[in-house]
N, CA, C and O atoms as a GROMACS GRO file, in nm:
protein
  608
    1UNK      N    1  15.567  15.852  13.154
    1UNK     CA    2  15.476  15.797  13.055
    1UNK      C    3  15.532  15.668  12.994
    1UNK      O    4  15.456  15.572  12.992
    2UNK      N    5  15.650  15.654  12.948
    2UNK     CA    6  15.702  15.529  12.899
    2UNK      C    7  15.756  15.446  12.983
    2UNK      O    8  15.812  15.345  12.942
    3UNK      N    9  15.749  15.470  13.093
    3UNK     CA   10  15.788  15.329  13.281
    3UNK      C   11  15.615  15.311  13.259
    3UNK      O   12  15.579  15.203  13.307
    4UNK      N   13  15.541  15.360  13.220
    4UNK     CA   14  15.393  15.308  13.238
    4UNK      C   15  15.336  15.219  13.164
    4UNK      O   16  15.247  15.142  13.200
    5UNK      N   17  15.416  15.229  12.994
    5UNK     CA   18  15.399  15.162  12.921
    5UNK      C   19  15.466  15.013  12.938
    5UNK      O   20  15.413  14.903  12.951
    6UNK      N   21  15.606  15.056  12.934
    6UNK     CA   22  15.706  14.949  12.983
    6UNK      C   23  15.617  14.855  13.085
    6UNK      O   24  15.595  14.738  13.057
    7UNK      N   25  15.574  14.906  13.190
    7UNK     CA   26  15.528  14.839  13.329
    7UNK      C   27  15.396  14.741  13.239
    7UNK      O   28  15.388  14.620  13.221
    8UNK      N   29  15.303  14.857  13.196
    8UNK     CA   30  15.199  14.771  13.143
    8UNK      C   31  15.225  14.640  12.998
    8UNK      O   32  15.149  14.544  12.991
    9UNK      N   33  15.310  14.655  12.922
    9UNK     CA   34  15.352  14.578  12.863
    9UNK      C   35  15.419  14.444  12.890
    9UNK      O   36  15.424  14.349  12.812
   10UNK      N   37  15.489  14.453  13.056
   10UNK     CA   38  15.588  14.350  13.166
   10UNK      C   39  15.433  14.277  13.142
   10UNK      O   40  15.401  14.182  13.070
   11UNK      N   41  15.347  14.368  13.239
   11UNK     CA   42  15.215  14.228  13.254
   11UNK      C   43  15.154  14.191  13.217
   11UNK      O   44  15.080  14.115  13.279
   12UNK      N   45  15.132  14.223  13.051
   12UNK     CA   46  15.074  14.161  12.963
   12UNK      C   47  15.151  13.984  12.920
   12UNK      O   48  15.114  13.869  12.897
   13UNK      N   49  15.253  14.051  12.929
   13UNK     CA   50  15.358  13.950  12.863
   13UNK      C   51  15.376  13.820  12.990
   13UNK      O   52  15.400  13.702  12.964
   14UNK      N   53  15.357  13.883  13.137
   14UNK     CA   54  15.360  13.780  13.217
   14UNK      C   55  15.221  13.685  13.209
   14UNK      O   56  15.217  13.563  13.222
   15UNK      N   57  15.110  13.777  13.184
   15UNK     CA   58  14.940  13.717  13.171
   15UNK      C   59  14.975  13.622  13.083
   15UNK      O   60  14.936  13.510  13.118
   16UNK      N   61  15.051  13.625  12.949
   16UNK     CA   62  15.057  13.534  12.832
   16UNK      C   63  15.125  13.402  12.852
   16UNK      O   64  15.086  13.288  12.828
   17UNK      N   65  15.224  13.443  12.896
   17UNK     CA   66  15.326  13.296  12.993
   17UNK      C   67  15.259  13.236  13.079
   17UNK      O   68  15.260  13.114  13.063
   18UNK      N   69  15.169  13.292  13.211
   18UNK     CA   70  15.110  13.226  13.260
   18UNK      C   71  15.032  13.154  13.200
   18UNK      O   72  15.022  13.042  13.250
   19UNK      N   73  14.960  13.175  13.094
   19UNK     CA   74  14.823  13.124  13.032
   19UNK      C   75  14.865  12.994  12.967
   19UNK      O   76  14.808  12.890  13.000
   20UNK      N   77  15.000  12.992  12.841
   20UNK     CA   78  15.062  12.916  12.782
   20UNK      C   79  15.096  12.771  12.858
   20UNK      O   80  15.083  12.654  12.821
   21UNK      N   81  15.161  12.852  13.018
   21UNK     CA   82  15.209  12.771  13.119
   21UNK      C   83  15.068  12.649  13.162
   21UNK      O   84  15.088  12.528  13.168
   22UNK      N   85  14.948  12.704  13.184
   22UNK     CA   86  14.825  12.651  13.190
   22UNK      C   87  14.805  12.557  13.075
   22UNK      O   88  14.786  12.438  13.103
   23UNK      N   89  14.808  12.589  12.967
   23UNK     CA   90  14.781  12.504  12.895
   23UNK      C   91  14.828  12.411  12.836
   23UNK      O   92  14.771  12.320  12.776
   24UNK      N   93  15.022  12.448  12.862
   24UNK     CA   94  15.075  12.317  12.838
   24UNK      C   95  15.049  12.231  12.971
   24UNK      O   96  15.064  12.113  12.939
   25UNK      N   97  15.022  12.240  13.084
   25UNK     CA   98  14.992  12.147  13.175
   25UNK      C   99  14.903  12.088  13.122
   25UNK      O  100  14.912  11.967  13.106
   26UNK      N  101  14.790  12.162  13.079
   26UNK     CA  102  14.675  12.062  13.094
   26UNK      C  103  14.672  11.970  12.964
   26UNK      O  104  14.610  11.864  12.968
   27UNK      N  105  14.748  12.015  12.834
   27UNK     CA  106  14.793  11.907  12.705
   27UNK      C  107  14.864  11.755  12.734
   27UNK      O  108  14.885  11.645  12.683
   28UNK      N  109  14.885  11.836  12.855
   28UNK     CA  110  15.006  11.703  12.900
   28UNK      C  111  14.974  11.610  12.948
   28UNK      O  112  15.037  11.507  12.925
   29UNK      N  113  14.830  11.611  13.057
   29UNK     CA  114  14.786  11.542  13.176
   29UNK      C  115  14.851  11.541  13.313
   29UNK      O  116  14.875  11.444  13.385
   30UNK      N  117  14.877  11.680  13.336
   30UNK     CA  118  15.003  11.681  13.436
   30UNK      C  119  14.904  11.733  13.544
   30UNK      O  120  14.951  11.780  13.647
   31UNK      N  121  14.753  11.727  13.524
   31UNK     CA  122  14.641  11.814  13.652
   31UNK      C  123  14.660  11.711  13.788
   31UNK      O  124  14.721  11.606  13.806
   32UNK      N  125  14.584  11.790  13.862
   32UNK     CA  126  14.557  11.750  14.022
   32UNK      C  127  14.561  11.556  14.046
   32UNK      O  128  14.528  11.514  14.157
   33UNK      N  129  14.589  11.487  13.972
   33UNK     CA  130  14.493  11.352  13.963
   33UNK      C  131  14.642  11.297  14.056
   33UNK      O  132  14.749  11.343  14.016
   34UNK      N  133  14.644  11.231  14.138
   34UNK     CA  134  14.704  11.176  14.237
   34UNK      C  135  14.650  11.029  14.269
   34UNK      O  136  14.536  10.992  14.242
   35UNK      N  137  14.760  10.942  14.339
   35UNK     CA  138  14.717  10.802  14.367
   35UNK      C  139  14.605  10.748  14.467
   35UNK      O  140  14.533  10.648  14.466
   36UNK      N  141  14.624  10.893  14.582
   36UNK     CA  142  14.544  10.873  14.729
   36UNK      C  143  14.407  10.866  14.650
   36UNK      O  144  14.388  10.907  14.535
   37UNK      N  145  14.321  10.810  14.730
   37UNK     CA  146  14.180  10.777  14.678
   37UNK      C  147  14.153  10.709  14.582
   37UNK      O  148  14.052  10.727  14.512
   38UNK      N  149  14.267  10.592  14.556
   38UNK     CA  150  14.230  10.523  14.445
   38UNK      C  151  14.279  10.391  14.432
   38UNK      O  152  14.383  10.364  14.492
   39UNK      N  153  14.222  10.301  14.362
   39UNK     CA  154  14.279  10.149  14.351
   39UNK      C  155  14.304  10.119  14.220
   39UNK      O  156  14.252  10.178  14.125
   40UNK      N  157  14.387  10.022  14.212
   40UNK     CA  158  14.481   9.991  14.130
   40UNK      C  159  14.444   9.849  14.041
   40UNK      O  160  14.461   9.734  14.081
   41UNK      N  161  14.384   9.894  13.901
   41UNK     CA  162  14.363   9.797  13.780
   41UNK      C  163  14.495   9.710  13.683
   41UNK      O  164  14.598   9.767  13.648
   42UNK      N  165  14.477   9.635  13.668
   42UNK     CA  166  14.606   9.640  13.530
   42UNK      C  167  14.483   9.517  13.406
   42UNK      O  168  14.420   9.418  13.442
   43UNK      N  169  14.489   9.557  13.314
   43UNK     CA  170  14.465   9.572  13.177
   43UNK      C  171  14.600   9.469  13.086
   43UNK      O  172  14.715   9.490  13.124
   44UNK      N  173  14.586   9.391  13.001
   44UNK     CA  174  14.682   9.370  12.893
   44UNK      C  175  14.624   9.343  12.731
   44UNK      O  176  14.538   9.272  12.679
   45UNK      N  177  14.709   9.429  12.691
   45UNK     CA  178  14.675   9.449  12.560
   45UNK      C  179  14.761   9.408  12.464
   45UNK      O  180  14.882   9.409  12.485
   46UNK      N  181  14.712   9.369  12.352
   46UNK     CA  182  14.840   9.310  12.239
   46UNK      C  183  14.885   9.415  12.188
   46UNK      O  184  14.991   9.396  12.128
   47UNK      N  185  14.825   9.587  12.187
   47UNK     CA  186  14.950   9.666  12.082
   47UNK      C  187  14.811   9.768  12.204
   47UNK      O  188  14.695   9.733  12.225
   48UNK      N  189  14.872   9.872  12.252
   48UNK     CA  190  14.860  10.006  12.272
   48UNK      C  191  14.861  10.138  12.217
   48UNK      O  192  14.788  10.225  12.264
   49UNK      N  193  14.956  10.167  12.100
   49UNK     CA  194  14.958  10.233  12.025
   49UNK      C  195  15.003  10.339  12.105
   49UNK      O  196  15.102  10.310  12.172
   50UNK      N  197  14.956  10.463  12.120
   50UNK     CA  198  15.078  10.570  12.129
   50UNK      C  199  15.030  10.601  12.290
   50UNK      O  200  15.088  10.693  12.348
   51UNK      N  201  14.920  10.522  12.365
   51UNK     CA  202  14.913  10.508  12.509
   51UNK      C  203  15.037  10.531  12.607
   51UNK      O  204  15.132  10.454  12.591
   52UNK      N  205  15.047  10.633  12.712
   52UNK     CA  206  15.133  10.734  12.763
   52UNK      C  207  15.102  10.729  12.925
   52UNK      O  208  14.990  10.759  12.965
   53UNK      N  209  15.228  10.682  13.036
   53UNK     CA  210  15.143  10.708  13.176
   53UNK      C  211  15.091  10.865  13.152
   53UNK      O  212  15.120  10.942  13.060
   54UNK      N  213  15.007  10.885  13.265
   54UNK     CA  214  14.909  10.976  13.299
   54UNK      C  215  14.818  10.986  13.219
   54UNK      O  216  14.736  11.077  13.223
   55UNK      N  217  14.818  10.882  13.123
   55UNK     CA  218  14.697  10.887  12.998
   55UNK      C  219  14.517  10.905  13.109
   55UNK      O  220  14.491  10.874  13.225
   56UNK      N  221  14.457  10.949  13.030
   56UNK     CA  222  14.306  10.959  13.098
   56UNK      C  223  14.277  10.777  13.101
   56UNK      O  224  14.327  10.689  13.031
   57UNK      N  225  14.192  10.769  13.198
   57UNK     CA  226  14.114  10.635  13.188
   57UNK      C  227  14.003  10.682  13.209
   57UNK      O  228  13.979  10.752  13.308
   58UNK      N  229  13.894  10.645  13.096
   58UNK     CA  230  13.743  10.729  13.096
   58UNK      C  231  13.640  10.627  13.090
   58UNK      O  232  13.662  10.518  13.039
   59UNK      N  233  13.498  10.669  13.154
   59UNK     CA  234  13.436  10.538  13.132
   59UNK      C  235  13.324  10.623  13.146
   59UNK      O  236  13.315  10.704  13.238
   60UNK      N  237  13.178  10.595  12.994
   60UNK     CA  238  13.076  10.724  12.936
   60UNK      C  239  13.138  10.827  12.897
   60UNK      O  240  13.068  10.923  12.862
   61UNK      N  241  13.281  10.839  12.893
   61UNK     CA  242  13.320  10.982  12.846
   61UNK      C  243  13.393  11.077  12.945
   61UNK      O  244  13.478  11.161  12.917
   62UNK      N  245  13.324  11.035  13.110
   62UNK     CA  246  13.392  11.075  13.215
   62UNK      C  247  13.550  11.037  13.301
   62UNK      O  248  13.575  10.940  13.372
   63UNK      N  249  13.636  11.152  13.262
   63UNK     CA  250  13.756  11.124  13.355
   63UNK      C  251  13.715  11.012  13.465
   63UNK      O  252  13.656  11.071  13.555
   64UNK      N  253  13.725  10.881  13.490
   64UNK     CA  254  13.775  10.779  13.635
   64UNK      C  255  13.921  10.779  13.662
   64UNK      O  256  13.934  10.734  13.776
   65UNK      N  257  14.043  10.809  13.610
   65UNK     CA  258  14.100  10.758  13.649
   65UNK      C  259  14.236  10.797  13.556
   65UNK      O  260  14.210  10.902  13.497
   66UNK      N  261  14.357  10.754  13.527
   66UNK     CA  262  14.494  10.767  13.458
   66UNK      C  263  14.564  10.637  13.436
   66UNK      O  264  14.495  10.536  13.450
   67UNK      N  265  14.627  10.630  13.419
   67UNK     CA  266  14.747  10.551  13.342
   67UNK      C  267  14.830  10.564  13.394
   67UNK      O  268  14.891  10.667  13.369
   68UNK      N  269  14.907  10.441  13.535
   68UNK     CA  270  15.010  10.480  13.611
   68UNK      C  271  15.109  10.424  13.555
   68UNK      O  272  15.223  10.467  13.574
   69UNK      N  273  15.086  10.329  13.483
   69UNK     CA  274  15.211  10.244  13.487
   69UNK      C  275  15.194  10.151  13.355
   69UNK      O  276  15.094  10.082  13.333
   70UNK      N  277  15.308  10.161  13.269
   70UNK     CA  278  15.300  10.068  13.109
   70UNK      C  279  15.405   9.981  13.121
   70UNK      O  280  15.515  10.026  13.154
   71UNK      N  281  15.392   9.878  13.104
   71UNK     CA  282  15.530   9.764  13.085
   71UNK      C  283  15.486   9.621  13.025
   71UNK      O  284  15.372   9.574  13.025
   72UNK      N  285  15.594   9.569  12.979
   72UNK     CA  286  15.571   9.463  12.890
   72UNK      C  287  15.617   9.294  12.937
   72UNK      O  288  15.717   9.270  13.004
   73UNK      N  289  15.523   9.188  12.888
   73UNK     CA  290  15.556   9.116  12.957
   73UNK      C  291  15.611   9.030  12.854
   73UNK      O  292  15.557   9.022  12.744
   74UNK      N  293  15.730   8.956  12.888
   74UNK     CA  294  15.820   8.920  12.811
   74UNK      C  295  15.803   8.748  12.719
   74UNK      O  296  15.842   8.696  12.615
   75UNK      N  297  15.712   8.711  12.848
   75UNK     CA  298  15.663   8.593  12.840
   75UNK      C  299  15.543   8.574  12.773
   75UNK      O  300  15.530   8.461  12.726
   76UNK      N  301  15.428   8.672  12.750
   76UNK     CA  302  15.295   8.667  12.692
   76UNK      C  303  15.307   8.729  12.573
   76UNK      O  304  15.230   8.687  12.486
   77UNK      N  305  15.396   8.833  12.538
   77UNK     CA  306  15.412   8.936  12.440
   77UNK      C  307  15.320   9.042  12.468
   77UNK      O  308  15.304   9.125  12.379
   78UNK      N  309  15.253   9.055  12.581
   78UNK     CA  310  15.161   9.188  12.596
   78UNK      C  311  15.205   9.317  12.673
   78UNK      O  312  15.305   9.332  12.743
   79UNK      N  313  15.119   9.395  12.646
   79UNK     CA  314  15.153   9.527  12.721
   79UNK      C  315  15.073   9.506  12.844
   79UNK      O  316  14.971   9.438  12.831
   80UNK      N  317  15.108   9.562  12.986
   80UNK     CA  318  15.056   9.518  13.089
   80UNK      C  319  15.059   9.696  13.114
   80UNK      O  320  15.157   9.770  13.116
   81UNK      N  321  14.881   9.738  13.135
   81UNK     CA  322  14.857   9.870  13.164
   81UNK      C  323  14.802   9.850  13.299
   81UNK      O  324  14.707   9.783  13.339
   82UNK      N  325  14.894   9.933  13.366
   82UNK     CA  326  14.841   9.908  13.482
   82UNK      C  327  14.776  10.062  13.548
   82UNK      O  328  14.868  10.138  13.578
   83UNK      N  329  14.669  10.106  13.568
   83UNK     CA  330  14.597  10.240  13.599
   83UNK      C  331  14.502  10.243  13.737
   83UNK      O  332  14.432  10.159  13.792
   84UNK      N  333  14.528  10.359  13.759
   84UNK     CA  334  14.446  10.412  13.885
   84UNK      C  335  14.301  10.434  13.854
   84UNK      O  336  14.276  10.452  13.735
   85UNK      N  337  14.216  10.434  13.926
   85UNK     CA  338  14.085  10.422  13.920
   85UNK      C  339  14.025  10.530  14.085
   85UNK      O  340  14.002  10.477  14.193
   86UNK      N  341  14.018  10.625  14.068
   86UNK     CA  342  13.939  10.723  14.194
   86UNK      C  343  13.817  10.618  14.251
   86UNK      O  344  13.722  10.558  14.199
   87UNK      N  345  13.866  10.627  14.367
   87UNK     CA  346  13.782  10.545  14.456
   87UNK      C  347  13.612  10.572  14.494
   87UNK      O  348  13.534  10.508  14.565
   88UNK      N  349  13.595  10.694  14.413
   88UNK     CA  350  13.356  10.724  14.412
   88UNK      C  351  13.391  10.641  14.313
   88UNK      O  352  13.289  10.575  14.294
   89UNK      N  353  13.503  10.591  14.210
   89UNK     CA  354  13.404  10.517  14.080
   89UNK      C  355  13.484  10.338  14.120
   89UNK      O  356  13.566  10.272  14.056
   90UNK      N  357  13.420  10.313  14.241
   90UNK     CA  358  13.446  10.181  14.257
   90UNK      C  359  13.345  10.046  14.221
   90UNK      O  360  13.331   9.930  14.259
   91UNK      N  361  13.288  10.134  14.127
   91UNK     CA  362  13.156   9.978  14.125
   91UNK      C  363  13.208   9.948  13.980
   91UNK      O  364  13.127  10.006  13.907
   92UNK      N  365  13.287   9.898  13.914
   92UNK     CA  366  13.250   9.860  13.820
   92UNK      C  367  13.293   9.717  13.813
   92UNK      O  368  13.401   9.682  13.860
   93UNK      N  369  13.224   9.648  13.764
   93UNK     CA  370  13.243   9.499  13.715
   93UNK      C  371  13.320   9.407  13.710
   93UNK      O  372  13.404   9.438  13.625
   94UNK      N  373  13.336   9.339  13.739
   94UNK     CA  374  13.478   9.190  13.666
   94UNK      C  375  13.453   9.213  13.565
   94UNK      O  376  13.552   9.270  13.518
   95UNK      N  377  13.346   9.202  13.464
   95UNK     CA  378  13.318   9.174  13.329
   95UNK      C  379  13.352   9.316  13.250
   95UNK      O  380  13.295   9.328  13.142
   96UNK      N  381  13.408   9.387  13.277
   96UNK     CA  382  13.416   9.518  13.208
   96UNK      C  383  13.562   9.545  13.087
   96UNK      O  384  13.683   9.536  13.109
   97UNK      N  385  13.506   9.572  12.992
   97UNK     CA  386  13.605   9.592  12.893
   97UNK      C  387  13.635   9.748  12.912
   97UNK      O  388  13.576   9.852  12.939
   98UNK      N  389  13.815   9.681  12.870
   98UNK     CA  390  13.914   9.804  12.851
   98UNK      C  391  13.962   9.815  12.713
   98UNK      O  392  14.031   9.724  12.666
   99UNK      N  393  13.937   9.897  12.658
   99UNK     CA  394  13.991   9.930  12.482
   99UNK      C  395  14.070  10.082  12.490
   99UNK      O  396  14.077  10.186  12.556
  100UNK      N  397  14.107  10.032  12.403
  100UNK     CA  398  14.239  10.163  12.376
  100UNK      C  399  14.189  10.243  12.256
  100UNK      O  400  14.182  10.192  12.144
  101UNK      N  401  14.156  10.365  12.278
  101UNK     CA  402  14.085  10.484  12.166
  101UNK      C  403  14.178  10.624  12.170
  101UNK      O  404  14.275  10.658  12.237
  102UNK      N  405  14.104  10.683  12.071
  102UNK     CA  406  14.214  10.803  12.007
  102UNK      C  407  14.093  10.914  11.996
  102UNK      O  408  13.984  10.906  11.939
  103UNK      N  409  14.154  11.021  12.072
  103UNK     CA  410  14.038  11.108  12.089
  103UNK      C  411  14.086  11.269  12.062
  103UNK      O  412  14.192  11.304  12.116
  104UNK      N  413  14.032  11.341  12.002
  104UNK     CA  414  14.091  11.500  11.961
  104UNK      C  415  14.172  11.447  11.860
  104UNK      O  416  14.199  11.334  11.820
  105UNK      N  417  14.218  11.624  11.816
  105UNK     CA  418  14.313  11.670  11.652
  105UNK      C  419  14.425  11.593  11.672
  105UNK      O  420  14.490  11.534  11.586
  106UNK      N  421  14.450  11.599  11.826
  106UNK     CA  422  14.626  11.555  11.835
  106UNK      C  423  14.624  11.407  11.848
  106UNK      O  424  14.738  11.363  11.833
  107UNK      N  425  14.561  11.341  11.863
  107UNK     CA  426  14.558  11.226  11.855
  107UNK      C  427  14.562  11.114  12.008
  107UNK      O  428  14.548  10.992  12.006
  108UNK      N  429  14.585  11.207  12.134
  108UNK     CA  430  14.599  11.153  12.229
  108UNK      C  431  14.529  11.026  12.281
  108UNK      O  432  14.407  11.039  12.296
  109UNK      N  433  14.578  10.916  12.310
  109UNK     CA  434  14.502  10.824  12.317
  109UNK      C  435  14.494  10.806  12.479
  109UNK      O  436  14.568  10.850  12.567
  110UNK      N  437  14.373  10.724  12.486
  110UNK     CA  438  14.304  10.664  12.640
  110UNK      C  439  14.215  10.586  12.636
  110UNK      O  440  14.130  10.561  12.550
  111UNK      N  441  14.248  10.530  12.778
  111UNK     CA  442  14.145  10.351  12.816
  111UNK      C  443  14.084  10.433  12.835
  111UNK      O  444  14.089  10.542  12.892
  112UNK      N  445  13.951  10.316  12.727
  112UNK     CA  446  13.804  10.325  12.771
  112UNK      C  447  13.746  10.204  12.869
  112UNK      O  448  13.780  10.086  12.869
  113UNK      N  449  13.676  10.253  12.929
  113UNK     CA  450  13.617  10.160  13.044
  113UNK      C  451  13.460  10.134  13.007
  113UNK      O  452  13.388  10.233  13.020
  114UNK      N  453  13.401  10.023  12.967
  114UNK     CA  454  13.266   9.997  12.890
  114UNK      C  455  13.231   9.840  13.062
  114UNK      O  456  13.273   9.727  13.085
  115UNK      N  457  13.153   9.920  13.120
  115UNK     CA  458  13.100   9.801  13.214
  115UNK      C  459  13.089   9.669  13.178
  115UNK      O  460  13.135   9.636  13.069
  116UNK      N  461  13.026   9.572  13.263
  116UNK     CA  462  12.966   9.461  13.215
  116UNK      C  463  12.840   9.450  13.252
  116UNK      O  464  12.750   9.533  13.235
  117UNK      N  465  12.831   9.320  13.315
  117UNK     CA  466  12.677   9.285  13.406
  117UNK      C  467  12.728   9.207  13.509
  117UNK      O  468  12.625   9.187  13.574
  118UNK      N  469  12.828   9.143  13.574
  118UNK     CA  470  12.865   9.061  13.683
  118UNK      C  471  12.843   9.160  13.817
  118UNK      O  472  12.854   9.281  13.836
  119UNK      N  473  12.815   9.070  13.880
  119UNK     CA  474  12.747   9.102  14.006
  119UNK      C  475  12.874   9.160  14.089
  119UNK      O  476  12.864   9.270  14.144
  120UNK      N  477  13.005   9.079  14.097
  120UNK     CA  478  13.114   9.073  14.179
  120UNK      C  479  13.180   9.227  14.074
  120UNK      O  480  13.145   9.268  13.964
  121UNK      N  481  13.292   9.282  14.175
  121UNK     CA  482  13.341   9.422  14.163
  121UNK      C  483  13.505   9.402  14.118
  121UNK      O  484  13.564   9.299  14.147
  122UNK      N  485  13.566   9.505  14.049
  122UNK     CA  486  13.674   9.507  14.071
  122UNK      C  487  13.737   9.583  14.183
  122UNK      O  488  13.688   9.690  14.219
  123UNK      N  489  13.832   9.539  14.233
  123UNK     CA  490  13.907   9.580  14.338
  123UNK      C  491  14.067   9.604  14.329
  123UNK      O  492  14.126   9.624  14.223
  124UNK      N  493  14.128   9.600  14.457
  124UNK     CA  494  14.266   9.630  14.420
  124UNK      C  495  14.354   9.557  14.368
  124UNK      O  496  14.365   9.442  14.411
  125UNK      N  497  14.446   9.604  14.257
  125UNK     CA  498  14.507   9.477  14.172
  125UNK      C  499  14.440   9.386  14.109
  125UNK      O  500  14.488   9.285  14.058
  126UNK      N  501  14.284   9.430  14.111
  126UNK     CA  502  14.207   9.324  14.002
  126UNK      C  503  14.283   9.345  13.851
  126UNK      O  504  14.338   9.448  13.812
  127UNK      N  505  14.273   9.254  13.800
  127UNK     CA  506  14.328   9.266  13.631
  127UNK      C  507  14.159   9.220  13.522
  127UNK      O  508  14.069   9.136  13.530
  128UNK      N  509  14.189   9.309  13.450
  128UNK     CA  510  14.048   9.317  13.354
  128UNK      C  511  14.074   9.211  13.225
  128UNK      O  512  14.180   9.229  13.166
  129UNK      N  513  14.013   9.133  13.191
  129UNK     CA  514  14.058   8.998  13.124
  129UNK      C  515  14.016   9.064  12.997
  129UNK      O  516  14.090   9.038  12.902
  130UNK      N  517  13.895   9.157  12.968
  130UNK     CA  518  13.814   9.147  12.828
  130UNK      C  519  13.902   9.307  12.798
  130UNK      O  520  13.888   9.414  12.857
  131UNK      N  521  14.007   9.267  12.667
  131UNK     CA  522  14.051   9.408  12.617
  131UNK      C  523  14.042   9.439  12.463
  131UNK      O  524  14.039   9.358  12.371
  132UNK      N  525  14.040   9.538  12.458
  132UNK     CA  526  14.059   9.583  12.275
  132UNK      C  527  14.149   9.640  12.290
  132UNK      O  528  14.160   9.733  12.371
  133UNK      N  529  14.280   9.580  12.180
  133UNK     CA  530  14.390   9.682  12.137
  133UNK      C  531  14.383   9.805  12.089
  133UNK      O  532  14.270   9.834  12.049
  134UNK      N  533  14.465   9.890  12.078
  134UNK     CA  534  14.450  10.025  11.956
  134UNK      C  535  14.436   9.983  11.822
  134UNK      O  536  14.487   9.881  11.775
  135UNK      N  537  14.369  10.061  11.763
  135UNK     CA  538  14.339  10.066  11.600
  135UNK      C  539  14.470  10.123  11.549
  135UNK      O  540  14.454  10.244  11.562
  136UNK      N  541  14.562  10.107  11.510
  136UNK     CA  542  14.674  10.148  11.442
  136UNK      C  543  14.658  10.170  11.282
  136UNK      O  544  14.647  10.080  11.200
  137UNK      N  545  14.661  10.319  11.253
  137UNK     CA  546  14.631  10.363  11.108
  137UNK      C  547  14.709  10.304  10.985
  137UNK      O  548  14.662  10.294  10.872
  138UNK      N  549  14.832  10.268  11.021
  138UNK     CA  550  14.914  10.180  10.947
  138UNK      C  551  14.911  10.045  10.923
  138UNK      O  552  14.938   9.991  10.816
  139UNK      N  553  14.886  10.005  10.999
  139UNK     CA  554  14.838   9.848  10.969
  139UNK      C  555  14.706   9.845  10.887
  139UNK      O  556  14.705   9.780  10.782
  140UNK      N  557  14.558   9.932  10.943
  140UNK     CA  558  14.467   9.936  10.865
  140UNK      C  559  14.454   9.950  10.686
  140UNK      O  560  14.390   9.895  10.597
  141UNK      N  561  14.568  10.071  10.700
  141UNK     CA  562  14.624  10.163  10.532
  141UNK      C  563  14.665  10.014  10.478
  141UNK      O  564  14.601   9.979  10.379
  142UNK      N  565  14.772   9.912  10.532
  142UNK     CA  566  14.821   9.803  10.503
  142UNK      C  567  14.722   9.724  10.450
  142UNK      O  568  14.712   9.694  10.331
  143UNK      N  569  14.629   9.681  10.561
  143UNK     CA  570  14.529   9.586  10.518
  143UNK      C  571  14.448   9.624  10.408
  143UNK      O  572  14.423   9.542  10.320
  144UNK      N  573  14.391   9.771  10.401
  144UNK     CA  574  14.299   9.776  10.276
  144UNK      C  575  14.388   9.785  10.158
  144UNK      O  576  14.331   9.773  10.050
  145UNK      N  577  14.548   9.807  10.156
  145UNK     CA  578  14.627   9.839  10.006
  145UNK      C  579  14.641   9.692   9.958
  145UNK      O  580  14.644   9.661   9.838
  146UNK      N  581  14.650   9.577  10.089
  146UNK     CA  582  14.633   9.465  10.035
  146UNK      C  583  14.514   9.396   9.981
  146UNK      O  584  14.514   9.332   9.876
  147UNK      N  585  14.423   9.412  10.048
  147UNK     CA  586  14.279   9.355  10.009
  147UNK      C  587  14.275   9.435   9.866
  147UNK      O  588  14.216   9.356   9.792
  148UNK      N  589  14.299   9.524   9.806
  148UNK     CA  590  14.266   9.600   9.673
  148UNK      C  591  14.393   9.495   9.604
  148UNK      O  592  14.355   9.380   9.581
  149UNK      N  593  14.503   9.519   9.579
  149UNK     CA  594  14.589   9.419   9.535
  149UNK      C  595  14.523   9.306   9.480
  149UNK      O  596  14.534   9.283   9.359
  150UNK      N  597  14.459   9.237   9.550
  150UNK     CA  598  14.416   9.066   9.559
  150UNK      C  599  14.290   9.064   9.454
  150UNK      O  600  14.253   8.964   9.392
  151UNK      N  601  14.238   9.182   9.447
  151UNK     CA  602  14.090   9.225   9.380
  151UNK      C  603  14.097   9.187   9.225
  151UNK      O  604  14.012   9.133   9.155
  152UNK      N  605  14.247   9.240   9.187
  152UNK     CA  606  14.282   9.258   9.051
  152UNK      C  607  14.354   9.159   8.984
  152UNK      O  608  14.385   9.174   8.866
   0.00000   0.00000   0.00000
């Protein structure tokens, strides 16, 4: 009677680890998303904010794509995001803006992808000219404690 309990208690406790195990993967961005089937954007931005490789790259809201690669260029002062794009979502634009947003409790941030209207496509190693930085809560808190200051 108590090897039955013992036994049934082992696989409860393994069901729970597994599950935990699941869900820190998927907090992380650590799912199936791979390079094969896909071409290669880079993006530069003046501040990124807490932007992370494997970050989502979403465009309407829908997963396109991740965040392969972050580095800085020494000469422009920008961040150079360079991300994968799944090859069904190959039509989008030259003219298409990339902005940097903050999405859920935890704050995880990811490129948004907002089309354009140009006829011509991006392709491999295209670089996206039209970007929005991150909104950084500290600088904002900054700007309105100053604008009140100046009031008085």
């Amino acid at each position: 009677m108590f090897r039955s309990i013992e036994i049934s208690v082992g696989i409860f406790v393994g069901i729970g680890l597994a599950a935990l195990f699941m869900l820190a993967m998927q907090a992380s961005n650590l799912s199936s998303f791979t390079s094969e089937g896909s071409y290669q954007v880079n993006a530069r931005f003046d501040n990124i904010g807490g932007l992370k490789v494997k970050s989502a790259v979403k465009a309407g809201g829908v997963k396109v794509g991740q965040v392969a690669k972050i580095d800085y260029d020494s000469e422009t002062f920008e961040a150079v995001v360079m991300m994968n794009i799944e090859d069904k979502f190959s039509q989008f634009p030259r003219d298409t803006i990339a902005s940097v947003f903050t999405s859920g409790l935890l704050g995880e941030q990811y490129v948004g992808l907002e089309p354009g209207g140009d006829e011509k496509l991006l392709g491999h190693q295209s670089e996206i000219r039209l970007t929005q930085s991150a909104m950084v809560l500290e600088q904002l808190i900054g700007q309105f404690l100053f604008s009140k200051s100046e009031d008085k």
